[in-house]
C-alpha positions in Angstrom: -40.2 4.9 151.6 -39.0 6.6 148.8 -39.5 10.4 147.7 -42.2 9.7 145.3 -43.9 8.2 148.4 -43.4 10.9 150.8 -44.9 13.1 148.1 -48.1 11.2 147.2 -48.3 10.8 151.3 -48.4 15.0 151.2 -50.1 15.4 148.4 -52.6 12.4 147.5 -54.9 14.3 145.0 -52.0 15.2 142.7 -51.2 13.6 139.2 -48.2 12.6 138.0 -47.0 13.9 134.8 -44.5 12.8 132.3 -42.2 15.3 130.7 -41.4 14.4 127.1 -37.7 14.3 126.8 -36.1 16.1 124.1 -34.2 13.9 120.9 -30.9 15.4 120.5 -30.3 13.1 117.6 -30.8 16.2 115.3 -29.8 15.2 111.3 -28.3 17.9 109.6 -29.0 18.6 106.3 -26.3 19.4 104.5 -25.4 20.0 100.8 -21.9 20.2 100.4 -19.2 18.6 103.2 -18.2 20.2 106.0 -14.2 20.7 105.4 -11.7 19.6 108.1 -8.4 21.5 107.8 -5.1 21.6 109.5 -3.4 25.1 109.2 -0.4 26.0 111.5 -0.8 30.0 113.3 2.0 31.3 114.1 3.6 27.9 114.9 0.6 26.3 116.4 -1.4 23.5 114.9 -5.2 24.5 114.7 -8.4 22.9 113.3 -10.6 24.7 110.9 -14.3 23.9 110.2 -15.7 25.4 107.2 -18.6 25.3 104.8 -21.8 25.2 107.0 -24.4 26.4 104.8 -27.3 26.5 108.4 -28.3 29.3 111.0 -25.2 30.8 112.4 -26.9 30.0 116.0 -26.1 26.3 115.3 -23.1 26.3 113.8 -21.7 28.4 117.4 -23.9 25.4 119.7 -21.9 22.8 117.2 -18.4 24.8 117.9 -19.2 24.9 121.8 -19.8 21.2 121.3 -17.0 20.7 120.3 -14.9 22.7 122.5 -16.0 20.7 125.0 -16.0 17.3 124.1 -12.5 17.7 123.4 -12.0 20.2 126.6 -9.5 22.0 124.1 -9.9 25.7 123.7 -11.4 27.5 120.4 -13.3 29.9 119.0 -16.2 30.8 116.2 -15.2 33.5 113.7 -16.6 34.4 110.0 -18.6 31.2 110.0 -15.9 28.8 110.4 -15.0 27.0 114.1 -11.4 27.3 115.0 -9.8 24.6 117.7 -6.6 24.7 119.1 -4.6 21.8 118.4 -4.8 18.7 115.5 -7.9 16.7 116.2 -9.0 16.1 112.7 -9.6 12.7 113.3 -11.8 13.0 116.3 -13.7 16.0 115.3 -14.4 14.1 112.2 -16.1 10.6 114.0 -18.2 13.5 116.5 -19.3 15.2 112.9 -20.1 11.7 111.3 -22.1 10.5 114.6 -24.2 14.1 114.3 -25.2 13.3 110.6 -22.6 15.7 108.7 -20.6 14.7 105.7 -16.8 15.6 106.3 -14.3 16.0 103.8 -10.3 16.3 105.2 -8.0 18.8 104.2 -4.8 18.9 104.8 -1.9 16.7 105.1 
């Protein structure tokens, strides 16, 4: 016996109801390309994401994303997303699954 049939056992006059589960396949539309750039801060590599043209709110849930798909450390300051270390290449293929367009800057 199960849990569902424990339940329907307690509690045989209640209806089961589906929750609708949520698409997190969102497209972003996007005029221009996001840019991709390596700059070097006081001697460390970093990754800069620039040109978002949305609502700041997504641009920070993109950045903390990130972060953590790459468990690398970063942060979100005058609407660009800054990541500690190069990972141009991967934060590219995560921005091209999402729906952006990506231009690479940079070396």
């Amino acid at each position: 016996m199960d849990f569902k049939d424990q339940l329907k056992n307690l509690f045989p006059e209640h209806k089961e109801t589906e929750i609708p589960k949520e698409d997190k396949s969102t497209i972003w539309m996007q005029d221009e390309p996001l840019l991709c750039k390596y700059v070097k801060r006081k001697g460390k590599p970093t990754t800069i994401i620039d040109g978002y043209t949305g609502a700041t709110a997504d641009f920070k849930l993109l950045a903390k994303e990130l972060k953590q798909k790459l468990s690398v450390g970063g942060s979100f300051k005058d609407d660009s997303i800054i990541i500690q270390g190069d990972y141009r290449d991967k934060i590219m293929e995560l921005l091209i699954a999402k729906g952006f367009k990506v231009k690479r800057v940079g070396g």
